[in-house]
N, C-alpha and C positions, 0 to 999 in steps of 0.2 A: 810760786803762787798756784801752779796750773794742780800740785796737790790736791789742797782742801777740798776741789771741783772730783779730782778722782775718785775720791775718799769719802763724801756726802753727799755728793748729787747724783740725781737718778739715772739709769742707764739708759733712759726714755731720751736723753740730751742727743740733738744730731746736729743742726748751725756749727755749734763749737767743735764739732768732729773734722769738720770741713775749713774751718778757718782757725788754727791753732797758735790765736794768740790773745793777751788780755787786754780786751777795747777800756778805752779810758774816756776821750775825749771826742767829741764829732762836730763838724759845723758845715751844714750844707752837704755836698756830695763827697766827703774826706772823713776817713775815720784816723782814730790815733790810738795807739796803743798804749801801754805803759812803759815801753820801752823809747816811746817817740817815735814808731815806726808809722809812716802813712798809707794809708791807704783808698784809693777811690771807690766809692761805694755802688756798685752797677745792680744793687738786692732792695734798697731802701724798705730794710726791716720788712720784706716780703709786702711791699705796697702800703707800709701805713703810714712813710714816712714823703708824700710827695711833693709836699714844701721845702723838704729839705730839713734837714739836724737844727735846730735851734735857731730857725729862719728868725731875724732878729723884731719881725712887726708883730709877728706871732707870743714871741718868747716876750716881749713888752708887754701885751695883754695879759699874759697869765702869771705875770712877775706882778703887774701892776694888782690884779685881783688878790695875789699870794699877801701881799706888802699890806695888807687892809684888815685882816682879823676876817674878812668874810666867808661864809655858811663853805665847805667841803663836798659832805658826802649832804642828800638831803633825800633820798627817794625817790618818791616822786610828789613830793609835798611843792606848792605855789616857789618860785624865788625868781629873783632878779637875772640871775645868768640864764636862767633857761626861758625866760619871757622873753629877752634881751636877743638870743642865738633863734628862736621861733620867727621872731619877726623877721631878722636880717634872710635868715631860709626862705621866708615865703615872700619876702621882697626882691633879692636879690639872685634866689636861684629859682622857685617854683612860679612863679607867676608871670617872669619872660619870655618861659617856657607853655606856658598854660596848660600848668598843671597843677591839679586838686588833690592835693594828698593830707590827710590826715597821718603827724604823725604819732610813734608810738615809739619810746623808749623804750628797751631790752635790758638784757643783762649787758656785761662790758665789753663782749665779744663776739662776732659774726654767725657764729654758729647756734648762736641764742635766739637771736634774730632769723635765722633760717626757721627754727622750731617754732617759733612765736609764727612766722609765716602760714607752715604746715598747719599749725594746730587752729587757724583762723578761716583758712582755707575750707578743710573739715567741717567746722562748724557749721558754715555756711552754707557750704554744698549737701550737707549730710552724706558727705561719702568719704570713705578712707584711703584710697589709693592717691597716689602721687606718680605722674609721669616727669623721669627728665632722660639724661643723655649719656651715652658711655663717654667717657672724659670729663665727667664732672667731678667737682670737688665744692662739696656746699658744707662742711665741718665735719666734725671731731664725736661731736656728741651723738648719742644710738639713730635719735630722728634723721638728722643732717645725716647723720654715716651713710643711713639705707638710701640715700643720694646721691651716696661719694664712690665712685666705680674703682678706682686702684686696689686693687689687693692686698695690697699691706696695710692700709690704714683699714682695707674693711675685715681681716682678720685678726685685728686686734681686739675687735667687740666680743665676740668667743660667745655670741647668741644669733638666733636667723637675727637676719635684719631687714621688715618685711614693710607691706605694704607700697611698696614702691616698684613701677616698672620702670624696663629704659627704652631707647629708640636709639637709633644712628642720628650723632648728628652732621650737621651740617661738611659736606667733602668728603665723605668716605663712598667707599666705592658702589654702593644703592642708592636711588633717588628717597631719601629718609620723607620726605613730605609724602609720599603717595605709601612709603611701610607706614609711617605714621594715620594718617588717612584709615588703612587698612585694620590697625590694630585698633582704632576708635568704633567701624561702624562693622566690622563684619561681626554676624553675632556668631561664630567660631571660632572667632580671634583667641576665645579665654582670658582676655583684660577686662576687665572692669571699668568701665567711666569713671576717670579721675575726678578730683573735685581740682586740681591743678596740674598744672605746665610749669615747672622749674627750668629753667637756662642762664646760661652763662651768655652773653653778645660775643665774646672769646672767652672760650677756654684757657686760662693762666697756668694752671698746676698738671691741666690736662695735657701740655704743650704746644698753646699758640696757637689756639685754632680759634682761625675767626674767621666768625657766621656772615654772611651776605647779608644785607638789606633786604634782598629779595626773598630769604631764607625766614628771617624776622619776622616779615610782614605778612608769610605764610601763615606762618606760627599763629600770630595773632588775629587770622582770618580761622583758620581751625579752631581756635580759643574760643571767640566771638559764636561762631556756626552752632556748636556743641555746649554752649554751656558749661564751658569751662573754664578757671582762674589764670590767667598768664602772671606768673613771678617772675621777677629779672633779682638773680641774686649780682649784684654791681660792689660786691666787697672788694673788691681787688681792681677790677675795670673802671670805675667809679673814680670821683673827684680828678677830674681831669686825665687821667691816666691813658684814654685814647683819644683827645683833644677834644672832646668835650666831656661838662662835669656828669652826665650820666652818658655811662656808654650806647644807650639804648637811642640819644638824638636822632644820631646818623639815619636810623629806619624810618624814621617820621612815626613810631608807633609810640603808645602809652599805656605800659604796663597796669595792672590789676592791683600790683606789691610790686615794691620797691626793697629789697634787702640792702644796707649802707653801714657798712664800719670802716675799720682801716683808718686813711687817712680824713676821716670825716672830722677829725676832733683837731688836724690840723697842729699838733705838736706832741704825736705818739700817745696822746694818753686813751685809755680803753674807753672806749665809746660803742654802741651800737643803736641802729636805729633800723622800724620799720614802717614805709611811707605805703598808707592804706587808703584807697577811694573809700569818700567820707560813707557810700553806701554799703560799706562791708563792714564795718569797725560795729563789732556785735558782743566783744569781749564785754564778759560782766568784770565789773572794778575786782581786781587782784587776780585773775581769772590765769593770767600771767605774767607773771614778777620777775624782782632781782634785786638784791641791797645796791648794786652798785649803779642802777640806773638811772642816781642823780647825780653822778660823779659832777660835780661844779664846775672846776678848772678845764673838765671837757668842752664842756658848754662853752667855757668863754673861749679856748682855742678854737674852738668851729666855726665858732661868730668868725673871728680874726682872719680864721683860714678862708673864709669865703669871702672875706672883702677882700684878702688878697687873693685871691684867684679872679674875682672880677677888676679890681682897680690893676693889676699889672697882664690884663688880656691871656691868662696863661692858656686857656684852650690853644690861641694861638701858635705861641710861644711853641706849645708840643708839636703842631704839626710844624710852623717848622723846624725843629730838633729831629722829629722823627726823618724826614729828607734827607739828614744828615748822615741819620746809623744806616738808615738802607744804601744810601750810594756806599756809604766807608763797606756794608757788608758785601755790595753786589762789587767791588771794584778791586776791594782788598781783600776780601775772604775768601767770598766763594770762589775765585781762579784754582785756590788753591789745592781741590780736587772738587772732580767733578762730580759728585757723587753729593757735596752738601749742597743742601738746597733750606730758603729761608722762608720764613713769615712772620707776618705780625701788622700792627696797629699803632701808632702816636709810640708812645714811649714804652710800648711792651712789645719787645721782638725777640724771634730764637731762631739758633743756628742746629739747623737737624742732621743729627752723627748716624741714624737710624741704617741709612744704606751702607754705610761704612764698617762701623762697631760703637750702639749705642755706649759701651765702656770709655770710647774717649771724650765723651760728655764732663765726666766726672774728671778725668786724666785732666781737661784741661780747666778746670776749674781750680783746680790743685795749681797746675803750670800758673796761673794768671794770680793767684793767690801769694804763691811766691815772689811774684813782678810786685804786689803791691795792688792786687783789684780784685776786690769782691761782689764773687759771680751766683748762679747756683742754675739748676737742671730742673728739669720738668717733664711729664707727658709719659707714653709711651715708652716703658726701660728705663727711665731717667735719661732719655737719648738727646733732649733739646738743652742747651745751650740759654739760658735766660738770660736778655737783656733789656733794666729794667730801674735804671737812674732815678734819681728824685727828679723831678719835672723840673726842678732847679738849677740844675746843675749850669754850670758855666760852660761855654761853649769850648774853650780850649783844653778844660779837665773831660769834657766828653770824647776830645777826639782824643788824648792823652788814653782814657781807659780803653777806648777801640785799637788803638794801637799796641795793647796789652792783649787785649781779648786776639786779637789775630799774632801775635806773638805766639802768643799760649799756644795757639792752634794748630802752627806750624813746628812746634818742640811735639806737642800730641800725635802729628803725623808724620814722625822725624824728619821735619824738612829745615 
């Protein structure tokens, strides 16, 4: 089978580089092959699966919607699934919160939604520059690229990629709010007044860096000071991911833009969304599109996903999970040389090979891949170690997979 893949698909493919087998079946935090073989899922489809594989209250909504002859694809014309998913949003996550967001459907993926951000930003401010952070990763596409600091995805564009400066952020070795400060007011700086602030609350892809409250709430007093848009891109951090459903709670601050995909849709299907204070929302009608940004059966898993995330307390549920991975990492990992060192938030942590040899980042991804758990790398060199479960996962397949991941670890440093 792994043929036809050799032979007609693109060379662009890297997931199945890394896990060299044909997935078939999945439920919750278990994948299956076609061989039968199992495997615990520590990637959940790179965050868009935080409910879990075919979470069964989920999978009943869009089975139920499926089973009815009802509307699919629809634009953005009036219907019942996305009246339906609006309400429960602004009942059951925005207004607990008190928060005023106008939203705006995208194309079907996150990086759509970044540029839908940029380009509303702009408008409003009438200025073109964009400020974020080295360790970002905000898409794929040329806008989101000139965002995105890694090297490789930004030398795939084969054009400048402009308009956008960066900053340090949050833990590196400068006080980043006082260079930031500096690059906003000195008029020798050479930056231009942004018309936005793009951040990540942690960095995911960047590895694992998560920003302080205190750090946050700078941000958003610099934003505030100068006239400037604060965006929180939460594609990945979002829907529960750091035990609360927007990662941005924890600072007591409220974003300008809201960036939201991944698991927003609650049973993997492509969704994206951008949540706009009602006083920015200036877009003239078609101004920015996408065919698929009535996808139906999204709307109804989002609905679903978000009664279950509030009817089974899952913020909760993550922080304490998360308790869990940190003690297993601080008790059973890191002994293992002293040289790695961890971080992270709710149910996104990584184990840093960086002091060692970011290469056995990947060595043991491999290694744990073999045991039967599916891992992957991030940040800097690909040197972090991601872990990064469905928010579902069961507690004894958690410790099962960390008893892998530290397996792995100890064959990667022949121990």
């Amino acid at each position: 089978m792994f043929e036809i893949f050799e032979k007609k698909e693109s060379q662009v493919r890297s997931y199945c580089r890394k896990y060299p087998a044909v997935f078939d079946r999945a439920l919750n935090a278990e994948l299956f092959d076609t061989e039968g073989n199992r495997y615990i899922d520590f990637l959940a489809t790179a965050g868009s699966m935080n409910y879990g594989h075919n979470n069964p209250e989920i999978k009943k909504a869009v089975l139920d919607y499926l089973s009815e002859d009802r509307l699919i694809n629809g634009l953005d014309i009036y219907t019942s699934a996305k009246a339906e998913f609006f309400e429960a949003y602004d009942e059951l996550i925005l207004k607990p919160r008190g928060l005023d967001y106008k939203i705006m459907c995208c194309g079907p993926t996150g990086t759509n939604a970044n540029e839908a951000a940029f380009k509303l930003a702009r408008k409003n401010k009438k200025r073109n520059n964009i400020l974020a952070f080295a360790g970002a990763f905000h898409g794929m596409t040329l806008g989101a690229l000139a965002a995105t600091t890694d090297q490789t995805s930004r030398e795939g564009a084969f054009i400048p990629l402009t308009n956008v400066r960066f900053a340090p952020y949050d833990g590196v070795a400068i006080d980043s709010i006082a260079y930031l400060e500096w690059m906003l007011d000195d008029d020798h700086s050479g930056i231009d007044r942004p018309a936005a602030i793009i951040l990540e609350t942690t960095q995911a892809e960047g590895g694992i860096n998560v920003a302080s409250d205190k750090w946050l709430r700078e941000i958003r007093r610099i934003c505030d000071e100068r006239d400037i848009l604060m965006i929180v891109d939460d594609i990945q951090t979002g829907n529960g991911r750091t035990g609360y459903f927007f990662s941005f709670e924890r600072a007591g601050i409220v974003p300008d833009m809201v960036v939201v995909s991944k698991s927003i849709s609650g049973y993997g299907a492509p969704m994206a969304l951008l949540l706009i204070k009602p006083e920015l929302d200036i877009f003239r009608p078609a101004e920015h599109n996408g065919t698929f940004r009535g996808y139906q059966p999204a709307f109804v898993g989002a609905k679903a996903g978000i009664e279950y995330f509030c009817k089974h307390n899952l913020g909760e549920e993550v922080k304490r999970k998360e308790k869990i991975v940190k003690d297993f990492i601080e008790k059973e990992i890191l002994p293992l040389d002293e040289r790695l060192t961890t971080r992270g938030i709710g149910l996104l942590q990584g184990i840093d090979f960086n002091a060692i040899d970011p290469a056995l980042a990947k060595v043991t991804i491999h290694n744990a891949f073999d045991h039967g758990l599916i891992c992957e790398s991030a940040g800097r060199h690909d040197g972090v170690l991601k872990i990064m479960p469905p928010l579902t996962i069961e507690d004894e397949i958690l410790m099962e997979g960390l008893g892998i991941v530290r397996n792995a670890i100890k064959e990667s440093l022949g121990k």
